[in-house]
NUDREN-469640 format. One record per residue (C-alpha): residue number from 1; residue in three letters; chain; x, y, z. Coordinates in nm, 2 decimals. Example, Ala and Ser with C-alpha at 12.3 -4.5 7.8 and 13.67 -1.06 7.14 Angstrom:
     i    aa   ch        x        y        z
     1   ala    A     1.23    -0.45     0.78
     2   ser    A     1.37    -0.11     0.71
//
This chain:
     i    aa   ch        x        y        z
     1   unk    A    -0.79    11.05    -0.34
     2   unk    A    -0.92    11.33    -0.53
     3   unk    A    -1.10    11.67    -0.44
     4   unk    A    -1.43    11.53    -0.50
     5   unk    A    -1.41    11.20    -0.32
     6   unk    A    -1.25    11.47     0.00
     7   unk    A    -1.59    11.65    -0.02
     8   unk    A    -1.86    11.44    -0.09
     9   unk    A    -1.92    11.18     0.18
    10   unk    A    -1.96    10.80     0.13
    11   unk    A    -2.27    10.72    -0.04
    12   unk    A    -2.34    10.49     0.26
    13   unk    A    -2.29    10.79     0.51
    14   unk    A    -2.53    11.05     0.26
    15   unk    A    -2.79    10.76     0.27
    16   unk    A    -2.80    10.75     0.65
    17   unk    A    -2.83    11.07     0.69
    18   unk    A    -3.08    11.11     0.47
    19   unk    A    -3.26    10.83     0.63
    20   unk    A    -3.25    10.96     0.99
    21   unk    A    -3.32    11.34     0.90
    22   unk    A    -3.65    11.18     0.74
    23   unk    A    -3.72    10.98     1.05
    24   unk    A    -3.71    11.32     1.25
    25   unk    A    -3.92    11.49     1.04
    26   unk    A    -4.19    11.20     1.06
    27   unk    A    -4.15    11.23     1.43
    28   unk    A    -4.17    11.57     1.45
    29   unk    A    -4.52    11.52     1.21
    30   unk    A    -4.66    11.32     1.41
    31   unk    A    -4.62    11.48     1.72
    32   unk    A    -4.74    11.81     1.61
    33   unk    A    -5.08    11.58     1.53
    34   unk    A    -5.07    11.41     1.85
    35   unk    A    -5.07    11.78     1.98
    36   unk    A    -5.35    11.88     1.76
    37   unk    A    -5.59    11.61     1.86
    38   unk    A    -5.48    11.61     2.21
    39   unk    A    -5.61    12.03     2.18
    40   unk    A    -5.91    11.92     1.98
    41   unk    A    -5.96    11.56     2.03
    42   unk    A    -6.28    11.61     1.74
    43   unk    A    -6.03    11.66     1.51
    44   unk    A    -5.97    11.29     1.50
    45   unk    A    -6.33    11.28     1.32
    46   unk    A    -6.13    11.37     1.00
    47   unk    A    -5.95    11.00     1.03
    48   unk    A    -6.30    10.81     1.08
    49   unk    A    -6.63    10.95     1.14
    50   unk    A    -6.73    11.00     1.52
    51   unk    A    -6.34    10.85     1.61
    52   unk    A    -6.37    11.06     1.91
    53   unk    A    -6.69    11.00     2.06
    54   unk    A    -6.57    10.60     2.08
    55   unk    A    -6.42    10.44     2.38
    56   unk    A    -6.01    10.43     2.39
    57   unk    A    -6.01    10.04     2.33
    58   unk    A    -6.28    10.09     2.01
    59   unk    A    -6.09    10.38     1.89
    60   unk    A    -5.75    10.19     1.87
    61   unk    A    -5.92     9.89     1.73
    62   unk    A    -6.07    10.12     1.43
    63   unk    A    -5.71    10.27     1.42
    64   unk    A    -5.53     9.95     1.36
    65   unk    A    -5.79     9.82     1.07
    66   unk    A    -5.71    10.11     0.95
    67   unk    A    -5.37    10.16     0.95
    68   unk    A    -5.30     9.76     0.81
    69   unk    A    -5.50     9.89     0.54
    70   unk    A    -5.33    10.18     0.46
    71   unk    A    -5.02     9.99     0.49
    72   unk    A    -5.19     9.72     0.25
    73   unk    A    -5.25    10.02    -0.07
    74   unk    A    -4.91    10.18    -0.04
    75   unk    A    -4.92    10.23    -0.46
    76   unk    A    -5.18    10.53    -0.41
    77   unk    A    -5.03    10.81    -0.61
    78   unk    A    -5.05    11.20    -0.52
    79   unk    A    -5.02    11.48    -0.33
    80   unk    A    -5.05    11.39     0.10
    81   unk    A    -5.05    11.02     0.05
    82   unk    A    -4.86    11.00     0.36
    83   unk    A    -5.08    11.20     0.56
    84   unk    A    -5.31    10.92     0.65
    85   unk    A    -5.06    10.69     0.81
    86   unk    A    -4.95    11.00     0.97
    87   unk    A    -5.29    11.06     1.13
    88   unk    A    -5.32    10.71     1.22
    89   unk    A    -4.99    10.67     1.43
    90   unk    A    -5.07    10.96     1.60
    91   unk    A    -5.41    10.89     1.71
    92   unk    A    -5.34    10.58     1.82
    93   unk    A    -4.99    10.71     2.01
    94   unk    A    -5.23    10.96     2.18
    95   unk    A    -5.53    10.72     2.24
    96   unk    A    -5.23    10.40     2.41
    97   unk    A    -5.09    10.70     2.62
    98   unk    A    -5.32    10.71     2.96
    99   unk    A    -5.34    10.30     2.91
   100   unk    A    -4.98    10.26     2.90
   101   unk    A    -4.97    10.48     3.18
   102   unk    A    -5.21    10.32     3.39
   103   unk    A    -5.03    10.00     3.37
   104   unk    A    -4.77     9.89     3.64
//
């Protein structure tokens, strides 16, 4: 084994890490949003117009349409292309929170 192969880790090992530091920082994204529209729930407005004023069930609904379609037209090229799936998994993590808690 040579100094090189002693320093660098596996590429396997570099890869997961990489992987699960991204993971936390999507986490960590989307929890700071959940935050935000949990402070300001108009702020959800920015995803769909009037998102907030509609009922928790109607709100998730819109949220999944339109997260399949965001997942659906990946290929969109640009600065903050992420930043709508973002907002949608954390709206709709906020919105499911009192159901899932009102469940048995």
């Amino acid at each position: 084994m040579n100094a090189v192969q002693t320093i660098l880790p596996p590429l396997a090992t570099a890869e997961a890490e990489l992987q699960a530091a991204a993971t936390r920082a999507v986490e960590n994204m989307i929890a700071c949003r959940m935050a935000a529209y949990k402070h300001a729930p108009r702020k959800m407005d920015a995803i769909f117009p009037d998102l907030s004023a509609m009922t928790p069930k109607a709100a998730l609904a819109k949220l999944e349409e339109l997260r399949k379609f965001e997942l659906e037209h990946r290929g969109r090229v640009g600065f903050g292309g992420e930043v709508p799936i973002i907002n949608i998994l954390a709206a709709q993590r906020l919105l499911s929170k009192p159901t899932q808690e009102a469940s048995p």
